[in-house]
N, C-alpha and C positions, 0 to 999 in steps of 0.2 A: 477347156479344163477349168477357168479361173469363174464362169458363169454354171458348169454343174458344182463347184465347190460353193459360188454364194447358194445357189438353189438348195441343193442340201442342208446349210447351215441355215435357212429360211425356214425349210418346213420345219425343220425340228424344233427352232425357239416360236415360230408359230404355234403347233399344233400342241406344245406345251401350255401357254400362254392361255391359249382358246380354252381350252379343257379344262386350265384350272379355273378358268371362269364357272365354265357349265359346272365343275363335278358339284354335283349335290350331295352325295353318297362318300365323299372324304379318302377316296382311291387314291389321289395323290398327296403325300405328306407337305406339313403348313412350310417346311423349308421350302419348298415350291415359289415363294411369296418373294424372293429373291431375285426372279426374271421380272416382277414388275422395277425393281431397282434400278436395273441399267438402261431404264427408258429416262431420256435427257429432261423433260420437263420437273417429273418425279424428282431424278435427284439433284437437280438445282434446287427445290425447295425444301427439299430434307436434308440441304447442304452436306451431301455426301460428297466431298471432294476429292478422294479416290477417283469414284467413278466418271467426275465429269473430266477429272484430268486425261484418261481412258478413252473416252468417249473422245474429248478436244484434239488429243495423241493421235487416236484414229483417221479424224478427219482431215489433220494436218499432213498425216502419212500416205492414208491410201484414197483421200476426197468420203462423198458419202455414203459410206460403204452402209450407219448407222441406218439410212433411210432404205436401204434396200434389203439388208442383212436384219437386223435389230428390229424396226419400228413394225409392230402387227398391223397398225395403219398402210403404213407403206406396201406392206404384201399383202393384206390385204386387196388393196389397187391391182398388187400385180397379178393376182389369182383371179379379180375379173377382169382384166384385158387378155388374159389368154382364152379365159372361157368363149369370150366375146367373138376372139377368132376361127373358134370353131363353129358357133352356133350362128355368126352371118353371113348372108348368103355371098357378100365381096369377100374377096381375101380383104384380112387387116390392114393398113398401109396407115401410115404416117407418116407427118411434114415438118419441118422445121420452123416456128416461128419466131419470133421477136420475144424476149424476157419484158413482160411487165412489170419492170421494178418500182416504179411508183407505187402501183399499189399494192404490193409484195411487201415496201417499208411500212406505206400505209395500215396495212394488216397490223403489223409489228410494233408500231409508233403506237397504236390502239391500244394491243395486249397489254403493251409496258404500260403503257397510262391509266389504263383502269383496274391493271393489278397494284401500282402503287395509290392508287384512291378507293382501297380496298373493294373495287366489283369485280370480284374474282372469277364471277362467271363468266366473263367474257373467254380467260384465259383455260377454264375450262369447257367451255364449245370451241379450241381452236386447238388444244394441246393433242395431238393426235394420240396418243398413248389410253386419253383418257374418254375423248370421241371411243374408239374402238373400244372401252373398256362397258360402257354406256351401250354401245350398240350390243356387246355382246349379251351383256343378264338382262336387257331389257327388250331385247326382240329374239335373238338366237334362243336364250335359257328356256323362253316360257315353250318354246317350240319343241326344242329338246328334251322338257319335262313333258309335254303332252305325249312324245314321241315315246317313251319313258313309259307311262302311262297305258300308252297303246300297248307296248309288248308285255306287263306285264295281265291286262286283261287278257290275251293273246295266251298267255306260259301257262296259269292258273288255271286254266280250260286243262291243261293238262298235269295239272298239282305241280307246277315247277314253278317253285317262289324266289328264283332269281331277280326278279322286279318286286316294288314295291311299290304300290300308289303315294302320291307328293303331290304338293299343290303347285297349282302350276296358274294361279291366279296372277295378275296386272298389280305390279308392285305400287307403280303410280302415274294415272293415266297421264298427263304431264310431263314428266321424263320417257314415258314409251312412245309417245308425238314426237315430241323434241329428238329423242334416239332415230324414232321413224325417219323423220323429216331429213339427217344428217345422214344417213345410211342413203336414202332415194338419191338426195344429191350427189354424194361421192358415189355410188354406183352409176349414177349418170355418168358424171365428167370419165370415171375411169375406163366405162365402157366405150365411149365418142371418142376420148381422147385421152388415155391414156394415165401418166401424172400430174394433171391440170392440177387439180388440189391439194397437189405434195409440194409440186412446184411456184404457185401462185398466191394459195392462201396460207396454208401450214407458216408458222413463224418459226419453228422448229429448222423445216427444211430451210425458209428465207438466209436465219444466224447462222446454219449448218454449212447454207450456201456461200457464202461468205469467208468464212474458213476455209471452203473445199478449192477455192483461189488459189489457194497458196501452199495446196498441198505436192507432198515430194511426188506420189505416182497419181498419171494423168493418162486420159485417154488421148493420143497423138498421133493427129493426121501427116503420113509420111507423103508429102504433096508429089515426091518421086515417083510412085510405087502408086498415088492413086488417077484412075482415070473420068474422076467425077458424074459418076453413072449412079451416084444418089441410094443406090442400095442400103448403105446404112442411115441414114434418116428415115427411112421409110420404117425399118426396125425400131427407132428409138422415143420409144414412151415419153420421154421427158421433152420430145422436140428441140432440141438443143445441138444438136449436129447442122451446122450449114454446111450443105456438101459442096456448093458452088465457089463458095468462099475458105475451105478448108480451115473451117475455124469450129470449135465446139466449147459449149458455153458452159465453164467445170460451177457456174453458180447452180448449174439445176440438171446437169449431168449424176447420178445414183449412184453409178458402178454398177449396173447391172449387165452390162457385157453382154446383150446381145448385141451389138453393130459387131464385137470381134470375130463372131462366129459367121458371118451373113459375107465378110468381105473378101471375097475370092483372090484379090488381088495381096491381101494383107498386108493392105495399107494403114490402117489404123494397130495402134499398137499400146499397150499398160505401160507403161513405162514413165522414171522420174523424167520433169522437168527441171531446168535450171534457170531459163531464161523466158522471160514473156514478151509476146509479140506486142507492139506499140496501140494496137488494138484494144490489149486487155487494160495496157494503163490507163487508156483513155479512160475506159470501162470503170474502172476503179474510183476515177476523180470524178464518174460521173453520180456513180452510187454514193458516195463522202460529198457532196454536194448535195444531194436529197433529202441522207439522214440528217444533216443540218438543217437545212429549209426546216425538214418536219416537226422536228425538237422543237425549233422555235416557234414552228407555228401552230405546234398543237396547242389545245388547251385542255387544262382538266376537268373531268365530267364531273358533277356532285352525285354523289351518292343519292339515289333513290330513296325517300320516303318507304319504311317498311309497311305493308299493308297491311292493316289490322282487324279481326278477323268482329264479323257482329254478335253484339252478346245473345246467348241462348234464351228463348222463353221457360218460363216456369212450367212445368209439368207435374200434376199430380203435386204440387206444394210441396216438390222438391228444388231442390237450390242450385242450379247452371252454376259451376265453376272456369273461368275463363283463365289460360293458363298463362301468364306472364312471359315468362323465357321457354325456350323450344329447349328438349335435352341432349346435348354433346353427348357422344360417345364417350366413353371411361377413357380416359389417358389424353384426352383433347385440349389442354390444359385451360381454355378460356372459348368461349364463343369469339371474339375477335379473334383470338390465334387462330381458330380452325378454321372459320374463315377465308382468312389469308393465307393458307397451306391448303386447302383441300378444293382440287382442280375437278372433284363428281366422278373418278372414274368407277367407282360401284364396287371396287373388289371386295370393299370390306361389308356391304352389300350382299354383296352374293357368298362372302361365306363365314358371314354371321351365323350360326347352328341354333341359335334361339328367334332367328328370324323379327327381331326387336329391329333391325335397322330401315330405314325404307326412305328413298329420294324427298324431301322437303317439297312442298310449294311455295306457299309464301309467309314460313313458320319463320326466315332468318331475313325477310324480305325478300326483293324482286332479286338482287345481288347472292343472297344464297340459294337461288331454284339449280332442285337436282342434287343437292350436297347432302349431305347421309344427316337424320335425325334419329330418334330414339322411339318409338312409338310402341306400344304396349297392346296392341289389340290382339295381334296374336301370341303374346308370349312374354316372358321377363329375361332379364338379362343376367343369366347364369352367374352365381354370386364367384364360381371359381376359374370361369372364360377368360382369355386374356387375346384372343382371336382375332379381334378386329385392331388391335394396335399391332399385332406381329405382323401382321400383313400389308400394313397401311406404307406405301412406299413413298408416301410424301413428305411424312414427317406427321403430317397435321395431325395424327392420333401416339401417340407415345408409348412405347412399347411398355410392360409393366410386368412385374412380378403378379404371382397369385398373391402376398400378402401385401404389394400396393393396391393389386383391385382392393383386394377387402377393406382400405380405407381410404378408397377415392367416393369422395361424393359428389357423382355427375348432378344431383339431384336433391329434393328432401321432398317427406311425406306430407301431405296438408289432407287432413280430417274433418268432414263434415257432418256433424252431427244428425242435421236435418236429412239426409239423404240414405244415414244407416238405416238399415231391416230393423236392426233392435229395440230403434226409436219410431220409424212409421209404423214397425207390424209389430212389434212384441214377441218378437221372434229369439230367440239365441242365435248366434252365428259365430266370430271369429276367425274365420278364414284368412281375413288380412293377417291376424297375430301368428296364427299356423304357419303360412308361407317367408314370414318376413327371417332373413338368414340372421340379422342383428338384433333382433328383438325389442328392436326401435317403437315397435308397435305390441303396447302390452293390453292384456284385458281388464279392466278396474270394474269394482260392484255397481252396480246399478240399481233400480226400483223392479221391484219385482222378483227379486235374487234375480236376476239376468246381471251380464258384464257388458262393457262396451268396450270401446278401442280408447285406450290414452298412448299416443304418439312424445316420441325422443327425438327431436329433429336432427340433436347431439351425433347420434350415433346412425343415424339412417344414411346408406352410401347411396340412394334412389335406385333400386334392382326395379322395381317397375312390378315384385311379384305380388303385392298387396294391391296396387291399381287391377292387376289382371284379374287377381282369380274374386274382386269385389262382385257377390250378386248383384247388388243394386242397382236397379235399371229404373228411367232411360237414363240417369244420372248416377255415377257410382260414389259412392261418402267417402273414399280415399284416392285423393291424386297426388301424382309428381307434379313438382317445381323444378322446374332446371334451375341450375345454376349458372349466372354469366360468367363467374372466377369458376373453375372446381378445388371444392375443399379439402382437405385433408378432416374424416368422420374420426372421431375419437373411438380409442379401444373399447372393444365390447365385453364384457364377460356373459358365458353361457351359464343358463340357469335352468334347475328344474322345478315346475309346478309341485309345490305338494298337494296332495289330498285331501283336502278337510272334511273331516267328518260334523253336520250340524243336527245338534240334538230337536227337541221339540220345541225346548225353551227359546231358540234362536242365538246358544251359542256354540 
């Protein structure tokens, strides 16, 4: 009973989870955004203290139930070790091994250290929440919009426009390697063996493990009632049952309950502990002897050198502008803050509706590869969106009002004269002025009765919609600047153009 209740309570925050990765189409409401929440890396950093007290409650209570119930990572695992049992040709069986705690802290010792020497990316390729979140919009999505794609070519054959074609291009080839790479592994290990990667590298499961020690209910071999016939290790993922020595290891034990269903004799039983075998103390003083050793003998990394990108050639005797600061999402309140808060997992990514967001390379350095930038080639950043901070579960992007967007400036305009149409062709244009929501970018007279662009840096909040919709090619005459602070844009007032009518005379 107590393994079809986690199984239940799995699929559903999974298949939640997953889906609201994929939906491209906005089927499920942004309150949605609340299951990334109660994932432990998440709200350690958005110091949601409720939840982590919940989450600590739990594991103190029932061990970790979080890594079997809660983590998509973790079911993830478990949804390919079942597949695995049916599609090889051995039945599945497993063994119990030895806990590699060394490098379980080692893992751990790492994360902390180069999250507090700000390379945050370490802790996001290890934080599983955000592994899985990564894997999803940047291998799953593009497959599911092709998929997507396919049916509605399919419907349309028949005038049924229930689909709609979406692009379903490589957000950034870079993050879809690195997703790759991370996915192949943990489909390895999970398929051979089971929880290898929940239980060995995850730093998540290692703290979780650690806790789940000293939790009230435990899986308990009744050494009465068992005849040591090893059936339940054979069952257990985690390898963590010795069946010969009736002892199980609650650091890297789930709660996934299958050994209770498998043991004919039921022998093994859910139930609290009170008292720990002299085995486990030992256990304990050995683990509090390592996390010492490592403390003391790590050292801190430096910070990698940001790599700088080379300047552009002149084209057609127009002007390469090279952009200084990469652009934070609205509500991120500093590139060092989001930085150090945002562990890459793509949600806000994947459900950006203006499609301005897309994984960095080495726009924030080697330290921010994968962590959401602002980029403008397909689109601008909707002046009355507040999306990607509602959803952001880590904190690193700040949730906002619509009339805080309107005077947050991720950004400001920078104008290049040499690069406008008005100035190389003698053209009229304005398009930057048309699209800009603050009117930061106005049109002033020119030679020629033609206008050109004169920019307000004042009041520009960096929408990104005057870089987009610039003709000017291969070089466009207006870009964004990020900002490393983000500003607070001064009040705008909305104006209308009058009409001048000009006589012969020229007035």
């Amino acid at each position: 009973m107590l393994r079809k209740i986690r199984i239940g309570i799995s699929v559903v925050l999974f298949t939640l989870i997953t889906f609201y990765f994929l939906d491209f189409a906005g089927i499920l409401p942004n309150s949605f955004h609340r299951l990334a929440h109660i994932q432990f890396i998440p709200a350690l950093l958005s110091f949601s203290i409720g939840i982590l007290i919940i989450l600590i409650v739990l594991t103190l209570l029932f061990g970790r139930i979080y890594c079997s119930t809660i983590c998509p990572m973790g079911i993830l695992q478990d949804v390919v070790a079942r597949v695995s049992k049916f599609v090889g040709k051995k039945k599945k069986r497993y063994s119990y091994s030895p806990a590699k705690n060394i490098l379980r802290w080692i893992v751990v010792g790492i994360t902390v250290i180069s999250f507090f020497c700000g390379f945050t990316v370490i802790l996001g390729l290890l934080d599983p929440y955000s592994v899985y979140g990564r894997i999803t919009v940047n291998v799953f999505k593009p497959v599911y919009m092709l998929g997507n794609n396919l049916l509605e070519s399919v419907f349309s054959q028949f005038k049924n426009y229930t689909f709609y074609q979406v692009d379903a291009s490589v957000l950034s080839v870079a993050s879809l390697v690195i997703a790759l790479l991370t996915f192949i592994i943990i489909l390895f290990l999970a398929w051979k063996h089971g929880r290898t990667w929940c239980n060995t590298i995850c730093p998540v499961g290692t703290v979780l493990g650690l806790l789940s020690r000293f939790s009230l209910f435990k899986i308990r071999i009744d050494q009465n009632k068992c005849n040591g016939c090893g059936l339940c290790a054979t069952k257990c993922k985690a390898a963590c049952i010795d069946s010969k020595n009736h002892v199980v290891d609650y650091s890297r034990c789930v709660d996934c309950f299958d050994c209770l269903e498998v043991c004919n004799k039921h022998a093994l039983v859910y139930a609290p502990i009170s008292v720990s075998t002299p085995k486990e103390a030992a256990d304990n003083s050995k683990r509090r002897f390592l996390m010492t050793g490592l403390i003391t003998a790590a050292t801190a990394p430096k910070v990698l050198a940001q790599v700088k990108e080379t300047a552009a050639t002149l084209l057609g005797g127009k002007k390469a502008y090279q952009k200084k600061n990469p652009i934070t999402p609205p509500g991120s309140v500093s590139r060092e803050y989001f930085q150090n808060h945002c562990t890459s997992c793509h949600l806000c990514v994947s459900k950006c509706p203006s499609h301005v967001l897309k994984p960095a390379f080495t726009e924030y350095g080697l330290g921010g590869i994968m962590q959401p930038t602002v980029n403008f080639e397909k689109g601008f950043c909707n002046f009355d969106c507040t999306v990607c901070g509602d959803v952001c579960p880590n904190g690193a992007i700040k949730p906002l009002t619509v009339e805080e967007k309107h005077l947050t400036q991720m950004g400001y305009v920078v104008f290049i004269e040499e690069n406008c149409i008005v100035y190389t062709d003698g053209t009229s244009c304005g398009a930057c002025s048309e699209h800009c929501p603050t009117q930061a970018i106005a049109m002033v007279p020119y030679k020629g009765g033609l206008t050109i662009p004169h920019v307000n840096t004042d009041i520009c909040v960096g929408c990104g919609g005057c870089e987009y919709v610039c003709p000017s090619r291969p070089f466009r005459a207006v870009y964004i600047e990020g900002n490393p602070i983000q500003k607070a844009a001064k009040p705008f007032k909305e104006t209308e153009n009058e009409e001048v009518e000009i006589d012969g005379f020229g007035f």
